[in-house]
C-alpha atoms as an extended CHARMM CRD file, in Angstrom:
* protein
*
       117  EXT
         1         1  UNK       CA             -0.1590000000      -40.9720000000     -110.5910000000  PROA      1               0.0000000000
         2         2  UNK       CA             -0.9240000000      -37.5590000000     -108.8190000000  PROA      2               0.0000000000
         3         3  UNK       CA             -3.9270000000      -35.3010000000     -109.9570000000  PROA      3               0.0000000000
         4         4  UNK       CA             -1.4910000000      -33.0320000000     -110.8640000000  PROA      4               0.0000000000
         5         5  UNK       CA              0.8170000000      -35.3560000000     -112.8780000000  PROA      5               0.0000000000
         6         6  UNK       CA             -3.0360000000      -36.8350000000     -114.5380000000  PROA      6               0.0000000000
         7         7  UNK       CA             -4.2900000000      -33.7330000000     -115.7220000000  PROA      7               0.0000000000
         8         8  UNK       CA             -0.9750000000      -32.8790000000     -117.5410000000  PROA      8               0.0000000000
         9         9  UNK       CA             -0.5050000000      -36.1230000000     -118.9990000000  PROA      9               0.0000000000
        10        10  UNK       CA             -4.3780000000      -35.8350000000     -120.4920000000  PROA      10              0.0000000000
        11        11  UNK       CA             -3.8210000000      -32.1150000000     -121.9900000000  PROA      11              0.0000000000
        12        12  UNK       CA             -0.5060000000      -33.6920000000     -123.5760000000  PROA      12              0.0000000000
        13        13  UNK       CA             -2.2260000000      -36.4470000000     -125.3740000000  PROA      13              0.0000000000
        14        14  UNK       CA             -5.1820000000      -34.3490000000     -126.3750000000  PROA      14              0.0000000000
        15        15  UNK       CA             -3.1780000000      -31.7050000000     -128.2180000000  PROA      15              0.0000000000
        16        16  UNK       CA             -1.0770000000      -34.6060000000     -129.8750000000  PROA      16              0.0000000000
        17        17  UNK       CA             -4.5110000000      -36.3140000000     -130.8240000000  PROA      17              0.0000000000
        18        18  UNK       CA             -5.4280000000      -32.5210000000     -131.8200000000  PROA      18              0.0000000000
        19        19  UNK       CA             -2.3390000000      -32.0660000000     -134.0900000000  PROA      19              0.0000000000
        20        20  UNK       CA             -2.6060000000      -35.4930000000     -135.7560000000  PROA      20              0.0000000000
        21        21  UNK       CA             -6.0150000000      -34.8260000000     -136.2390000000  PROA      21              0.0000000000
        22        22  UNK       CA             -4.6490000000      -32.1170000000     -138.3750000000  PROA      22              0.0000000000
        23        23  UNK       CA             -1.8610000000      -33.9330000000     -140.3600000000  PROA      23              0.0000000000
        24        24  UNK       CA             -4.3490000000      -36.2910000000     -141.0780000000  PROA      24              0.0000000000
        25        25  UNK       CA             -6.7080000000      -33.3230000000     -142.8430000000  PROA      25              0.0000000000
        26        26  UNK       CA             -4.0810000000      -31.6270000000     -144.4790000000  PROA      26              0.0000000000
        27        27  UNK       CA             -3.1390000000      -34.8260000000     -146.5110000000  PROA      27              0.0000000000
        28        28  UNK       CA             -7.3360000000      -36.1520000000     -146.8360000000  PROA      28              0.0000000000
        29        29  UNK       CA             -8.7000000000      -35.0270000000     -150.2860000000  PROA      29              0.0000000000
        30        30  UNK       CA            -11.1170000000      -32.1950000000     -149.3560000000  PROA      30              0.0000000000
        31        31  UNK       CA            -15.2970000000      -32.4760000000     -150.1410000000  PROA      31              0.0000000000
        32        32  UNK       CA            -17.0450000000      -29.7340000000     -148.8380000000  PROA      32              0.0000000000
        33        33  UNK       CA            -20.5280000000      -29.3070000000     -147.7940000000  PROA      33              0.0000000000
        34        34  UNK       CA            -21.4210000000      -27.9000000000     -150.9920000000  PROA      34              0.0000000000
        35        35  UNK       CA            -20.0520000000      -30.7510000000     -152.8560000000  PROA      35              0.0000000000
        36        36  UNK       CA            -21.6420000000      -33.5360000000     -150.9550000000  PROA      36              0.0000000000
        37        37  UNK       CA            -25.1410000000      -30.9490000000     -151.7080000000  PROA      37              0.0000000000
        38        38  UNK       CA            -24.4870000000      -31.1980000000     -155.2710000000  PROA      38              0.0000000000
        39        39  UNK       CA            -23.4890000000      -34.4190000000     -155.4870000000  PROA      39              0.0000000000
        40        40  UNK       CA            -27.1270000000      -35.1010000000     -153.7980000000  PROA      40              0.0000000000
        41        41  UNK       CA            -29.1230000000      -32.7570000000     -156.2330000000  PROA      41              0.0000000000
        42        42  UNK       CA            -27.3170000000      -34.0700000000     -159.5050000000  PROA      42              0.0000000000
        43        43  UNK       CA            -28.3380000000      -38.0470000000     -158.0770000000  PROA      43              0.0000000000
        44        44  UNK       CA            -31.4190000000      -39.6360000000     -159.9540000000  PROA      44              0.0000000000
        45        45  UNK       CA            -33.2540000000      -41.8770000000     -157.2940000000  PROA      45              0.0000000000
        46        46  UNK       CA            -35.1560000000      -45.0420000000     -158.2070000000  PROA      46              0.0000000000
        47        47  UNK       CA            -38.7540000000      -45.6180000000     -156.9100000000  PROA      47              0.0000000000
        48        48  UNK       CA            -41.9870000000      -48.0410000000     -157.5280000000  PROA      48              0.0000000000
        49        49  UNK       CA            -45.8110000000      -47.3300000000     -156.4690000000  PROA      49              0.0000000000
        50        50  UNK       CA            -48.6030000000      -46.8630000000     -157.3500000000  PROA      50              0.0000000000
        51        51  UNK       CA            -50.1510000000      -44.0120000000     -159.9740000000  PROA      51              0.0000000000
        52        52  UNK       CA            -52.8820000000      -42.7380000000     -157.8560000000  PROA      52              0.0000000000
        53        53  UNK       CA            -54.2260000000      -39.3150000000     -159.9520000000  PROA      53              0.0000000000
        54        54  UNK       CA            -52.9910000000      -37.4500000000     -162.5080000000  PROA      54              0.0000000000
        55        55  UNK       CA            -52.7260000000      -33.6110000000     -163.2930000000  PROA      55              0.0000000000
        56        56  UNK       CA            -52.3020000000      -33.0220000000     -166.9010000000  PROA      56              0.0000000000
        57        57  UNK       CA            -52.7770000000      -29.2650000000     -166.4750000000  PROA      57              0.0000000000
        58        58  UNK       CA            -50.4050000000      -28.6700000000     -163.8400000000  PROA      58              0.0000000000
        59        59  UNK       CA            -47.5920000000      -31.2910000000     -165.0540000000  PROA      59              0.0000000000
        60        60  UNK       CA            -48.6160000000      -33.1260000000     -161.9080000000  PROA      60              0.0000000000
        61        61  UNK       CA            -48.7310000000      -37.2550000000     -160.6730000000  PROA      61              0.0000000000
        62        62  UNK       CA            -49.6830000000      -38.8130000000     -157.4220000000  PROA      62              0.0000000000
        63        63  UNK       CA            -47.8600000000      -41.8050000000     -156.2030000000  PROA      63              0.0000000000
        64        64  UNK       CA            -48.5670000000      -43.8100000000     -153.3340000000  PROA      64              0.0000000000
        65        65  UNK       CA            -44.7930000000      -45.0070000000     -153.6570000000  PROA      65              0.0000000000
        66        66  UNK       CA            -42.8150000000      -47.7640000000     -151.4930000000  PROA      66              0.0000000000
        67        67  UNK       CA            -39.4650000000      -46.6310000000     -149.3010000000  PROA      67              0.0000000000
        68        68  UNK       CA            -37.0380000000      -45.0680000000     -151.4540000000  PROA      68              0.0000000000
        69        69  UNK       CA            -33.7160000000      -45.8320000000     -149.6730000000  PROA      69              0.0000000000
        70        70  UNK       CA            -31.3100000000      -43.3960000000     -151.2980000000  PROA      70              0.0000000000
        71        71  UNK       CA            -33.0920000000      -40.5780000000     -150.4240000000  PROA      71              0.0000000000
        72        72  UNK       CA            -34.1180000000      -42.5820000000     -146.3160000000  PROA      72              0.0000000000
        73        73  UNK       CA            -37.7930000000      -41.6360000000     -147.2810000000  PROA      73              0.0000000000
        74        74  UNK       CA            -40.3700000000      -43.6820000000     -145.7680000000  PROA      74              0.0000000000
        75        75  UNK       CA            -43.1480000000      -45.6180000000     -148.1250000000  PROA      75              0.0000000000
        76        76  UNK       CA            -45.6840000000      -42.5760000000     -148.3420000000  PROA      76              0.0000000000
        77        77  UNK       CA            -48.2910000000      -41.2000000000     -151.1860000000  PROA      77              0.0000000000
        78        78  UNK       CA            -47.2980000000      -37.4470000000     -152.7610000000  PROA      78              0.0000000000
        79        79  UNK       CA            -47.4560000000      -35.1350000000     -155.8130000000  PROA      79              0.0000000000
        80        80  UNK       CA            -44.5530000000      -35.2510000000     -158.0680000000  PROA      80              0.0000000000
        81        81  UNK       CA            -44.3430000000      -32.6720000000     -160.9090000000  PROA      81              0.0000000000
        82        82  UNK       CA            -43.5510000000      -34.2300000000     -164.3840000000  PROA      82              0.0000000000
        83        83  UNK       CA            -40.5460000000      -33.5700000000     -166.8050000000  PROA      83              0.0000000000
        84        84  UNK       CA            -42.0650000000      -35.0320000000     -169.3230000000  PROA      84              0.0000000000
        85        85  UNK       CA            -45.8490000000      -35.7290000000     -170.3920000000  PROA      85              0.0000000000
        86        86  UNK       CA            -47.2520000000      -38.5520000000     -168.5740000000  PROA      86              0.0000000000
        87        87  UNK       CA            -46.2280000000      -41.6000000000     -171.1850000000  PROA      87              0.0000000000
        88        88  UNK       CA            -50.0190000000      -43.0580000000     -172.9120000000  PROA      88              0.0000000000
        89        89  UNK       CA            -49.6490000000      -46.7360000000     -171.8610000000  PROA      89              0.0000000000
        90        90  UNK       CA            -49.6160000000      -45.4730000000     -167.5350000000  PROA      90              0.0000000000
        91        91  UNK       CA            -52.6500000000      -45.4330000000     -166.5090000000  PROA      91              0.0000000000
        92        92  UNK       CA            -54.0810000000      -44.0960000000     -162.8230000000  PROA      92              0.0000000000
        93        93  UNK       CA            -54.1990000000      -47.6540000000     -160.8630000000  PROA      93              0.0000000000
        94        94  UNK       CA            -51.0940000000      -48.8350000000     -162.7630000000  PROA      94              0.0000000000
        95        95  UNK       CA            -47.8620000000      -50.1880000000     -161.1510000000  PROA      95              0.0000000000
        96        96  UNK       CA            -44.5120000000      -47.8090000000     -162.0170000000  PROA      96              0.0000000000
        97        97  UNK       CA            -41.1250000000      -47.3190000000     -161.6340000000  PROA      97              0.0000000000
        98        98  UNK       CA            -39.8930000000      -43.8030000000     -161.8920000000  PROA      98              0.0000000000
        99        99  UNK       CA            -36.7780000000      -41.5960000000     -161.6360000000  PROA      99              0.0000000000
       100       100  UNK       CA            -36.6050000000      -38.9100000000     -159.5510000000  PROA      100             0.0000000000
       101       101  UNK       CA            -34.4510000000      -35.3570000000     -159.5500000000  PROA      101             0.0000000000
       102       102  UNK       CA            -34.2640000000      -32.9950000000     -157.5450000000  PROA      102             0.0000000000
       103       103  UNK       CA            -34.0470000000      -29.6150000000     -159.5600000000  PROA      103             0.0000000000
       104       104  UNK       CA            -34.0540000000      -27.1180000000     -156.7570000000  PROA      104             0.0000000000
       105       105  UNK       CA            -33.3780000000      -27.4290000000     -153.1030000000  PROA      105             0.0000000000
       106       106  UNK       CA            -37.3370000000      -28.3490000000     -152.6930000000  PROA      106             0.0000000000
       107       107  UNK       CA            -38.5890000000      -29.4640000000     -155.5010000000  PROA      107             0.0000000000
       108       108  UNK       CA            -38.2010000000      -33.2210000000     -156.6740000000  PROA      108             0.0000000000
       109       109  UNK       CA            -39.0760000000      -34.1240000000     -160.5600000000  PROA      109             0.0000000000
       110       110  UNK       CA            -39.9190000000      -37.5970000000     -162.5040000000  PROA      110             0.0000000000
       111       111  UNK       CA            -37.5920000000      -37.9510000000     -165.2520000000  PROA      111             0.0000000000
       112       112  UNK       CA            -38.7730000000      -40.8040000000     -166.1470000000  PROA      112             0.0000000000
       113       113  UNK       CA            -41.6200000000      -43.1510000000     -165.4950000000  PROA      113             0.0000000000
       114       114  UNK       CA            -43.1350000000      -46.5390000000     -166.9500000000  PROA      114             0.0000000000
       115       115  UNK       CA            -45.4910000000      -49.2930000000     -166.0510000000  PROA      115             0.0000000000
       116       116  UNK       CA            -43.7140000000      -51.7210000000     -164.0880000000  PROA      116             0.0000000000
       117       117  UNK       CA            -44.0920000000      -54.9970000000     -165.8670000000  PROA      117             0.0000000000
């Protein structure tokens, strides 16, 4: 096949590909950005560590938590603000399992949180 010949043979099949591309989106239910964003800030994500200080005043916990998969964070220690007060039976040193939420685009929450038995 010539250069010439090549060249228009590729353009053709890339404006077919381009136009089934298309026909394909037209008919695909639509999710936007936003909605995959939402979808991600309404999702509670499940997590175990360890309780490593509190902050009563502040509303405050530090975890030394494991990998928490559905959010691709690494095992790590960090500050988590509180929904609710601390429950009386977790103690600092004690395993948990806690909830998170995300209530704003930085700020993650525990909904929930217990002694892991």
């Amino acid at each position: 096949m010539k250069p010439a010949n090549l060249s228009q043979v590729l353009a053709a099949a890339m404006a077919a590909t381009v136009a089934m591309t298309g026909a394909v989106y037209a008919v695909t239910p639509s999710h936007s950005h936003e909605d995959a964003q939402h979808a991600q800030i309404q999702a509670k994500h499940e997590g175990y560590g360890v309780l490593k200080a509190v902050n009563t005043e502040a509303g405050k916990v530090q975890l030394a938590h494991g990998a928490i998969p559905s959010l691709g964070w690494p095992a790590m220690t960090m500050w988590f603000a509180l929904r609710d007060p601390l429950p009386k039976d977790v103690m600092v040193g004690d395993n948990v399992r806690f909830e998170l939420e995300q209530v704003n685009s930085k700020e993650w929450v525990i909904i929930r949180i217990e002694r892991k038995r």
